[in-house]
C-alpha positions as CSV (number, residue, x, y, z in Angstrom):
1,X,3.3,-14.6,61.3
2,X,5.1,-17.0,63.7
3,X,9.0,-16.3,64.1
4,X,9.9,-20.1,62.6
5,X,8.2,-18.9,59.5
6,X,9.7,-15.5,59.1
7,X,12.9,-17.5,59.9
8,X,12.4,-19.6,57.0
9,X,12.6,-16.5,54.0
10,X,15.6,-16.3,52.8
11,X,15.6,-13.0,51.9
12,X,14.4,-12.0,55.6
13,X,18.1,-10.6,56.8
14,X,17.0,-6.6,55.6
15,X,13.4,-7.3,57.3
16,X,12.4,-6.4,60.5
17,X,9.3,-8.6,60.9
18,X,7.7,-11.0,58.1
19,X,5.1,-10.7,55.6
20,X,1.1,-10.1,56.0
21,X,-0.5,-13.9,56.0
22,X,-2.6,-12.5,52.7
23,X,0.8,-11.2,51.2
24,X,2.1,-14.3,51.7
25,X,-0.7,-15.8,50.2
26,X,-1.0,-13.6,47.1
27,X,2.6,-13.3,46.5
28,X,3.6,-17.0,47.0
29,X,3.7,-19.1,43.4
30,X,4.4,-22.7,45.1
31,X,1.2,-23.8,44.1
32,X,1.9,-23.4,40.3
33,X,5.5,-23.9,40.0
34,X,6.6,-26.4,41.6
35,X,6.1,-28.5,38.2
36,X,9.3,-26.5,37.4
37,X,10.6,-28.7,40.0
38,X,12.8,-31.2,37.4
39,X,14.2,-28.2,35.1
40,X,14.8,-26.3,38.4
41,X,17.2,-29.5,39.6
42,X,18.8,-29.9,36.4
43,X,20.2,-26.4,36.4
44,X,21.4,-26.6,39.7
45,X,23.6,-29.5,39.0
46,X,24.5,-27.3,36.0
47,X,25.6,-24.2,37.8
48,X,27.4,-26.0,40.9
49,X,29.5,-28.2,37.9
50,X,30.0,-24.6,36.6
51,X,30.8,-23.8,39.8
52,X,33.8,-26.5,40.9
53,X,34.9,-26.0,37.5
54,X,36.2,-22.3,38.0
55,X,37.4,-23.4,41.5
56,X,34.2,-21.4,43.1
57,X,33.3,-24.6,44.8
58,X,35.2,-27.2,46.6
59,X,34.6,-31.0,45.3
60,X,33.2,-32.2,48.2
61,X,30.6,-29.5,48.5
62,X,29.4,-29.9,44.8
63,X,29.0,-33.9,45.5
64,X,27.4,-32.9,48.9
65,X,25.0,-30.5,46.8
66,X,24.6,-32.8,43.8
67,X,23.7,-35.6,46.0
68,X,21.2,-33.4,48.3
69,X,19.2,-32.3,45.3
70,X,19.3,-36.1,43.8
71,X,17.2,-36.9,46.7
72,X,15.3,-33.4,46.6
73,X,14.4,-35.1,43.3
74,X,13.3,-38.5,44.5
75,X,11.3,-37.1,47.2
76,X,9.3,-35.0,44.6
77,X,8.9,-37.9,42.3
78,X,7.8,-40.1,45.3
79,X,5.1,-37.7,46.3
80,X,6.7,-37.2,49.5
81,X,8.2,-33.8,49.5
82,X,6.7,-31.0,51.5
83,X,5.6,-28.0,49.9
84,X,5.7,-24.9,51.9
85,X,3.7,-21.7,50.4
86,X,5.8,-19.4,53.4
87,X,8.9,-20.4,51.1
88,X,7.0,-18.6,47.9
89,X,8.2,-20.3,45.0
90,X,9.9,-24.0,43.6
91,X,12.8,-22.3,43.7
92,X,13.0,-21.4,47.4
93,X,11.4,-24.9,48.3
94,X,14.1,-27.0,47.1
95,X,16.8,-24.6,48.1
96,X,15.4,-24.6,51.8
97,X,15.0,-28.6,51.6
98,X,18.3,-29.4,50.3
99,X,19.6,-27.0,53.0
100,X,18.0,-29.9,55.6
101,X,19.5,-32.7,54.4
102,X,22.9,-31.4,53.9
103,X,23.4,-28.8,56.6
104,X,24.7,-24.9,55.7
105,X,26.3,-25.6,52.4
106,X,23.2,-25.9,50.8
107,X,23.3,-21.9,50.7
108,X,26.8,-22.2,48.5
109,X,24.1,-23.3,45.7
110,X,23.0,-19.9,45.1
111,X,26.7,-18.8,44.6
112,X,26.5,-16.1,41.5
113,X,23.1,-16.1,40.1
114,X,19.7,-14.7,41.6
115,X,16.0,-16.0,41.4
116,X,15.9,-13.8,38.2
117,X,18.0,-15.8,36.1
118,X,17.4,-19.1,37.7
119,X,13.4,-19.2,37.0
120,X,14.4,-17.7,33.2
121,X,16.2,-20.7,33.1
122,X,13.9,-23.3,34.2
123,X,11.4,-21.9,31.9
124,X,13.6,-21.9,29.1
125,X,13.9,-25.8,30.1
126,X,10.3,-26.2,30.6
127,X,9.0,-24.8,27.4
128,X,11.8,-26.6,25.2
129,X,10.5,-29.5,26.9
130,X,7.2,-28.5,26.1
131,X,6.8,-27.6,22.8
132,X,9.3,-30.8,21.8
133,X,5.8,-32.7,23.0
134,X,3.3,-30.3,21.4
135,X,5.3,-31.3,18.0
136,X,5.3,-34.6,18.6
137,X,1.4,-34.5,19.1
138,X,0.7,-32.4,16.0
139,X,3.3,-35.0,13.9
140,X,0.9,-37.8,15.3
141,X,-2.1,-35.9,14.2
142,X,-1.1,-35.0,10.7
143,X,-0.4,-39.1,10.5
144,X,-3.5,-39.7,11.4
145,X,-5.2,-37.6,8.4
146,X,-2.8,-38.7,5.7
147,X,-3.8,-42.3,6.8
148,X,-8.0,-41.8,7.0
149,X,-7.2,-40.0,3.5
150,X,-5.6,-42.3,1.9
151,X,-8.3,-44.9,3.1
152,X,-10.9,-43.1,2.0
153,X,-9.8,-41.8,-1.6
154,X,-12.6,-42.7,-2.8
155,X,-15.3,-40.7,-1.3
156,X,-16.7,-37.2,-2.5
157,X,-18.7,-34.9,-0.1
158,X,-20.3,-31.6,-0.8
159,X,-17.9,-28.6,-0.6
160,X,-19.3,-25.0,0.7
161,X,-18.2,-21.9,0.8
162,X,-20.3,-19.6,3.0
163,X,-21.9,-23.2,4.3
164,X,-23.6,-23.4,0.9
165,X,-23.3,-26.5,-1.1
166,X,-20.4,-25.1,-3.5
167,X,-18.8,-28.0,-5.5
168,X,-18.3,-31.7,-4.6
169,X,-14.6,-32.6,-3.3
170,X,-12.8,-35.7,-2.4
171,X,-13.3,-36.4,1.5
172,X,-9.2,-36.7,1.2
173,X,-9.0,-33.0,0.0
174,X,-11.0,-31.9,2.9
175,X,-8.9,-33.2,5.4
176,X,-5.7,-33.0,4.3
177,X,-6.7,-29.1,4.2
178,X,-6.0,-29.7,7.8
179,X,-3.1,-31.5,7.8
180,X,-1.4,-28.6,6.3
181,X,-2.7,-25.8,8.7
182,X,-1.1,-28.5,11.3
183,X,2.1,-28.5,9.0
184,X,2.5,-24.7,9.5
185,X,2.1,-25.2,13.3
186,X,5.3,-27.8,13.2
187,X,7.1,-25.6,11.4
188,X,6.2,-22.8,13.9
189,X,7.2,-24.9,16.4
190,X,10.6,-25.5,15.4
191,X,11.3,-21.8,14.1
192,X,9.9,-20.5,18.0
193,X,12.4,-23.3,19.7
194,X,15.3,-20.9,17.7
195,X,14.3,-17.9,20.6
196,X,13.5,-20.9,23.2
197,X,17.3,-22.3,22.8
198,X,18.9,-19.3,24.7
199,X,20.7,-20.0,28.0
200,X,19.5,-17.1,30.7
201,X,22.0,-17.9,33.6
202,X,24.9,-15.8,34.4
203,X,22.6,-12.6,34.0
204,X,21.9,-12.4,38.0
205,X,19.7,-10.6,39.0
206,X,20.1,-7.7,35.9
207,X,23.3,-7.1,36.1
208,X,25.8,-10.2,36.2
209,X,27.5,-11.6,38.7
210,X,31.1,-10.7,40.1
211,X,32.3,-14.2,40.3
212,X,34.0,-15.9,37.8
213,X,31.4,-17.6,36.1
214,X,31.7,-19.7,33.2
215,X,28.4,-19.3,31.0
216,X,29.0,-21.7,28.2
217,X,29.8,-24.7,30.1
218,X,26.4,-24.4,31.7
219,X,25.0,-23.8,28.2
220,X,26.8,-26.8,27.0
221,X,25.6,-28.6,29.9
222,X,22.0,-28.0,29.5
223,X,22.5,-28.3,25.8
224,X,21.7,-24.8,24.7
225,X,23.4,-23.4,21.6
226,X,22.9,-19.8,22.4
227,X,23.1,-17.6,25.5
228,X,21.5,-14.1,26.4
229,X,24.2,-11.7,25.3
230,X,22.5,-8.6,27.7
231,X,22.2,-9.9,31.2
232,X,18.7,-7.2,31.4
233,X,17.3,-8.8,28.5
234,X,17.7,-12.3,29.4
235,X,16.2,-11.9,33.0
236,X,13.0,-9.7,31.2
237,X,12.4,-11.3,27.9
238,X,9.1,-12.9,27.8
239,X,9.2,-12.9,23.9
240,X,9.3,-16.4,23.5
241,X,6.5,-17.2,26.2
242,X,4.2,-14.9,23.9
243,X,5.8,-16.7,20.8
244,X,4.6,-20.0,22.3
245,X,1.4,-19.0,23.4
246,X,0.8,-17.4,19.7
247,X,1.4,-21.1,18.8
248,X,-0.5,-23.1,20.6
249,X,-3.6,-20.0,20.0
250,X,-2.9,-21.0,16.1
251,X,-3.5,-24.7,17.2
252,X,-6.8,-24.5,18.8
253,X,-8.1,-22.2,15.9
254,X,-7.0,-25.0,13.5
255,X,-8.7,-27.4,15.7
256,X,-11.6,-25.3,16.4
257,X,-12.2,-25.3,12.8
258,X,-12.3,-28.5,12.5
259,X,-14.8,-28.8,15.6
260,X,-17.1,-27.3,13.8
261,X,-16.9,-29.2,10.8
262,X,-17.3,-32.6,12.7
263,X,-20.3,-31.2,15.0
264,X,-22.0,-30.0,12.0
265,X,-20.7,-33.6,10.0
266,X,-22.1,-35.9,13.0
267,X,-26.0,-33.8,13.2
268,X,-28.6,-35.7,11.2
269,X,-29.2,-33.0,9.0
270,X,-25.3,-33.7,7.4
271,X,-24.7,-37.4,8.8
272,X,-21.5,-37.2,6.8
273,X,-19.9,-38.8,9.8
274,X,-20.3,-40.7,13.3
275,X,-18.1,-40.6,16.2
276,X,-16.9,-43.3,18.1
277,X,-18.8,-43.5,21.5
278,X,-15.9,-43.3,23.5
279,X,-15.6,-39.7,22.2
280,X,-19.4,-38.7,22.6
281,X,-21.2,-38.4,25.8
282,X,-25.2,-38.2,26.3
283,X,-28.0,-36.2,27.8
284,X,-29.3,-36.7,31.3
285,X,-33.1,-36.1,29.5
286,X,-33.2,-37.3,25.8
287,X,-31.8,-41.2,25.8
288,X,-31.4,-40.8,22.0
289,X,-28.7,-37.8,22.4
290,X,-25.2,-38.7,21.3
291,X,-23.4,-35.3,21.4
292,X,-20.2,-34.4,20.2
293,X,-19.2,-32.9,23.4
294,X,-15.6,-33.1,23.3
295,X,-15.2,-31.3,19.8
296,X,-17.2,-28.6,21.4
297,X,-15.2,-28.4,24.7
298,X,-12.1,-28.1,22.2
299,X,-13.9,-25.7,20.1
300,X,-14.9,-23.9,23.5
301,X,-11.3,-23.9,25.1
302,X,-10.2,-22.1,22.1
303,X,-11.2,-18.8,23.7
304,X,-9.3,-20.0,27.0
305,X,-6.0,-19.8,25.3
306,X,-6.5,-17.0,23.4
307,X,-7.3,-15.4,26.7
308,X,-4.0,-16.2,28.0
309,X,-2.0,-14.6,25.0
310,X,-4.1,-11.6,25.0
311,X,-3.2,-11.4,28.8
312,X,0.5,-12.2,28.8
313,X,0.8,-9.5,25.9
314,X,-0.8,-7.1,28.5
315,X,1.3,-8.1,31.3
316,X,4.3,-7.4,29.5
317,X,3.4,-4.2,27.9
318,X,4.2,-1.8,30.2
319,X,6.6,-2.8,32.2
320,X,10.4,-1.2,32.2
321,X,13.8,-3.2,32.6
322,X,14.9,-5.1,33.9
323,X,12.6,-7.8,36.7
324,X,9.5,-6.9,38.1
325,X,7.1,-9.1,39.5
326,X,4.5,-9.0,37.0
327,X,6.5,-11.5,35.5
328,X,5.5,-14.0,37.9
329,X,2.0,-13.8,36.0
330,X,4.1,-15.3,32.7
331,X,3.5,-19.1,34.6
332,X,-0.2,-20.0,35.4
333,X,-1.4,-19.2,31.7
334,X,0.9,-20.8,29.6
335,X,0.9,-23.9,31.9
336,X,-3.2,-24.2,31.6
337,X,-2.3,-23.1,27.5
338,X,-0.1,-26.5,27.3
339,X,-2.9,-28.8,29.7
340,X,-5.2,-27.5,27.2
341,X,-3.6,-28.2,23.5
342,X,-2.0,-31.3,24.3
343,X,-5.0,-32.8,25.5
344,X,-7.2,-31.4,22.6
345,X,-4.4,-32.9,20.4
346,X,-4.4,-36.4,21.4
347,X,-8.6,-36.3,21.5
348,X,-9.0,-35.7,17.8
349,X,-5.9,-38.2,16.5
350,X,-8.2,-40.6,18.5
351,X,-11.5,-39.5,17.5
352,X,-10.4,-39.0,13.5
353,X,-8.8,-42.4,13.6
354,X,-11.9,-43.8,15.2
355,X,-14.8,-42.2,13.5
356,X,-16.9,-43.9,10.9
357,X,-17.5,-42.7,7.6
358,X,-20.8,-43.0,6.4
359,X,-20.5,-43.2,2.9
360,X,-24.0,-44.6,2.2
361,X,-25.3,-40.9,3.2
362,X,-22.9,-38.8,1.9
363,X,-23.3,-40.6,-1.7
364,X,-27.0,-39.6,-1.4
365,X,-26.2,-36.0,-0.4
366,X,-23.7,-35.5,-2.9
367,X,-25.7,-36.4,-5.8
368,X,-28.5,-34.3,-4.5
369,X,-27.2,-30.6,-5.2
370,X,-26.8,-27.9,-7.6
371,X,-22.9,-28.9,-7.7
372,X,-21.8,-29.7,-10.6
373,X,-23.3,-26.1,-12.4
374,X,-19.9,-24.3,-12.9
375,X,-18.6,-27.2,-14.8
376,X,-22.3,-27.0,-16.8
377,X,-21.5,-22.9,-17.2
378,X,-17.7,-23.8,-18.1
379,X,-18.7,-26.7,-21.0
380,X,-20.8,-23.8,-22.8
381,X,-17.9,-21.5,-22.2
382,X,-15.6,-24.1,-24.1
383,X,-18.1,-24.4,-27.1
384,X,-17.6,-20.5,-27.4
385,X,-20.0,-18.8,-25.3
386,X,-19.2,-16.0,-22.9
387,X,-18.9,-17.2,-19.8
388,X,-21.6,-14.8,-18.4
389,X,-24.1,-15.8,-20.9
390,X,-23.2,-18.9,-19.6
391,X,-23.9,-18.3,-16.1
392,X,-27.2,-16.5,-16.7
393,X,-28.5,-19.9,-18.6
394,X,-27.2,-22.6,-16.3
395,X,-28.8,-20.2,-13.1
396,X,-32.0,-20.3,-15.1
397,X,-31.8,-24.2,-15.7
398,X,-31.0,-24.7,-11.8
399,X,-34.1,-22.7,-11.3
400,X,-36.1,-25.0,-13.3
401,X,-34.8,-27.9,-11.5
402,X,-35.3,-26.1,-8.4
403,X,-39.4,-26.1,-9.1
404,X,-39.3,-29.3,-10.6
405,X,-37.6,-30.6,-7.2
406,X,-35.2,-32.4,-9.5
407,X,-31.9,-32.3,-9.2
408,X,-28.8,-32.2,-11.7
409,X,-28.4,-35.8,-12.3
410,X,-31.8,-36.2,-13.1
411,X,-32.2,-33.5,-15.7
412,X,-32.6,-34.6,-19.7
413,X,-30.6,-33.7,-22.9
414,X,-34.1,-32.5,-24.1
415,X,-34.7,-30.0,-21.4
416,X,-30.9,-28.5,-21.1
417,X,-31.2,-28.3,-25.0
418,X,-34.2,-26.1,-24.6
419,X,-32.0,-23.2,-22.8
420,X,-29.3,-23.8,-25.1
421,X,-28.5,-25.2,-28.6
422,X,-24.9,-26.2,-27.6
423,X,-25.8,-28.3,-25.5
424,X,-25.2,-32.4,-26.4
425,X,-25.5,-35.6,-25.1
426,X,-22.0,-35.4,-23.9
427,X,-22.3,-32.8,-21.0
428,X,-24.6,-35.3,-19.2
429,X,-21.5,-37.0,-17.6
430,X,-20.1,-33.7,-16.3
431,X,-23.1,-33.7,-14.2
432,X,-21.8,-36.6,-12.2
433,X,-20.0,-36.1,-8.7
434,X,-17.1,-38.3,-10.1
435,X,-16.7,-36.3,-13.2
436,X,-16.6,-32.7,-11.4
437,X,-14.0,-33.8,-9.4
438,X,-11.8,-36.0,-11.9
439,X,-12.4,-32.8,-13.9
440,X,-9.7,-30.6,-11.3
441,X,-6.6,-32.2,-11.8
442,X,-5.0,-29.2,-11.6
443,X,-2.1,-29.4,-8.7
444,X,-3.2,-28.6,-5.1
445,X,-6.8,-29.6,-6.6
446,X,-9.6,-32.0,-5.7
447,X,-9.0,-34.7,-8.3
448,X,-7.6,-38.3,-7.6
449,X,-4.8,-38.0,-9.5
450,X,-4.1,-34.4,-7.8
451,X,-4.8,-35.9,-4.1
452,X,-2.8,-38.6,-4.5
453,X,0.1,-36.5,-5.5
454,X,-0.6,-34.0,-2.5
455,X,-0.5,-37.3,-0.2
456,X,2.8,-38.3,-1.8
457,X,4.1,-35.1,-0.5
458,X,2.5,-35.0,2.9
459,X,3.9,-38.3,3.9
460,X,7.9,-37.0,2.0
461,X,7.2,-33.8,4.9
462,X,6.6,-36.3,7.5
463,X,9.5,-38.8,6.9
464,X,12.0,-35.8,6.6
């Protein structure tokens, strides 16, 4: 290592020669978080206010400062600053940059705090920041399905349980399913920014600081509500980093889900569905291929962020107060966890709101089943048999339509009245799709009436 670059660490003073070239390499984390660069600025201005404000600083070097990292900024947003992986971290970069342009009181910025509390800080930025934009992205998603459900009242599909035709449900009630998995996410969101909203700086390195520092004017500042009461805790905790990443793991498995549904929906065997093209990609082989490749990347990815929490919950396991490197490995995950969900996000708003229904083929389908023969068991049950008599005859009737390759709508009064007496002409409209579901009107169920009510309060939770 060349003597300009051992030169450059600021930490060099108790060193005798610089780091290995692969140490440097394997220890440096330039490459990942420099996109800390912004929060990293903004709570530098903080602390050097805090600073001039308890007479640590003179005036003239906080504007000097301030106006050295102003066009630290610029330069970053310009494309134009030079980062240096000798200088390990964002932190180091813009201190060693603003010391440049503004001469030796650019090391007054790093007056009472440490690298510690500083990066705790610009996380704590970062992922309030973050998971503002995650919400606002699940908000625009759950629009999105209250709107495609209440354009699409109308339509009943097949429902399964174990992926078996089950009992017809409105389209609406399907989806709207998902909008309140996605409504648990917000409201994860916004009880996880609670433990986000916690000001770091002032702890130093573990300890404190000796200088006068004023803590809640830098919270105030930065618009925090809380600090860190423990200076080891607040330098160590990674709570909220596994908090988040719990989150966004919940998100993919809700969209996951729904992956699968739309790649079965969109094969010709369900053809509930079509995607818009823009969403679907082809095959280099088979021109007729339209595959639903991006609901299978999402559905694929899933595993990705799991992956991260699993390995930032390892990380953190063993490690004792207060800072230890391994914290360093909190960054890479959760930033590829956030390029992940955000993206998966805004892909199914567009895909929902631009996928056609096919109603034509999922009238056929529905009408097609074995459906409606709990509501068949439960009309024999009403005229006073027990219902497990009444199971045992309506199985045997499906049977029969099963070898007759008939199926429920199709089947005579004469024939249902030959497996049991009670049966009259009026059960023949309980066979219909459109009478099974009218028939749940139940709240939370699959009826119109019921929907349209659970819409009601979907769009109340979003106006709020």
């Amino acid at each position: 290592m060349s003597d300009s670059t051992q030169g450059q660490a600021m930490w060099g003073g108790r060193f005798t020669k610089g780091p290995d070239e692969l140490v440097q390499a394997f220890n440096a984390s330039v490459r990942f978080d420099q996109r800390l660069a912004m929060h990293d600025i903004a709570g530098s201005i903080a602390h050097v206010h805090m600073l001039f404000a308890q007479g640590i600083l003179q005036k003239e070097e906080v504007q000097a400062i301030e106006d050295g990292l102003n066009k630290v900024r610029q330069e970053i947003e310009e494309g134009i600053f030079v980062w240096q992986e000798s200088l390990e971290d964002v932190h180091m970069n813009i201190e060693h940059r603003l010391t440049e342009l503004i001469g030796a009181v650019g090391g007054k910025l790093h007056t009472g705090r440490s690298r510690n509390d500083q990066v705790a800080l610009d996380m704590h930025l970062y992922v309030r920041d973050e998971l503002h934009d995650v919400e606002h992205l699940v908000t625009q998603l759950m629009q999105v399905i209250i709107t495609v459900s209440q354009d699409n009242i109308d339509v009943i599909i097949p429902g399964y349980t174990h992926l078996q035709r089950a009992q017809p449900v409105l389209l609406s009630h399907h989806l709207l399913a998902y909008f309140w998995m996605l409504e648990r996410d917000q409201k994860r969101i916004r009880d996880a920014l609670k433990r986000v909203d916690r000001m770091p700086l002032g702890a130093g390195a573990l300890a404190g600081t000796t200088f006068a520092i004023d803590r809640e004017l830098v919270m105030r500042e930065l618009s925090f509500t809380a600090l860190y009461e423990n200076s080891m805790d607040a330098v160590s905790d990674r709570d909220y980093l596994v908090e988040t990443l719990a989150i966004l793991s919940m998100i993919m498995m809700h969209l996951s889900r729904l992956s699968e549904e739309f790649i079965l929906w969109t094969t010709t065997e369900f053809g509930f569905i079509e995607l818009d093209d823009a969403f679907t990609t082809g095959s280099s082989i088979m021109p007729q291929k339209k595959n639903p490749d991006m609901a299978e990347l999402i559905r694929g990815k899933t595993g990705r962020v799991y992956g991260h929490l699993m390995g930032l919950l390892t990380t953190v396991k063993g490690l004792p107060l207060a800072y230890n490197k391994d914290l360093q490995e909190d960054k890479e995950g959760l930033f590829d966890a956030l390029d992940t969900v955000k993206p998966a996000l805004m892909l199914y708003k567009a895909m929902i709101e631009t996928m056609t229904i096919r109603r034509d083929v999922i009238q056929e389908q529905v009408r097609a089943d074995f459906s409606a023969a709990t509501d068949l068991a439960d009309y024999l049950a009403i005229k006073g048999m027990p219902f497990r008599q009444a199971h045992e005859i309506v199985g045997r009737i499906v049977r029969h339509c099963i070898d007759q390759n008939i199926p429920f709508t199709e089947v005579s009064i004469e024939t249902l009245q030959q497996y049991s007496p009670l049966f009259e002409k009026d059960v023949l409209p309980r066979l219909l799709p459109e009478s099974v579901v009218a028939m749940r009107s139940c709240r939370g169920g699959t009826a119109p009436s019921a929907v349209i009510q659970q819409l009601g309060l979907a769009k109340a939770l979003l106006q709020e």
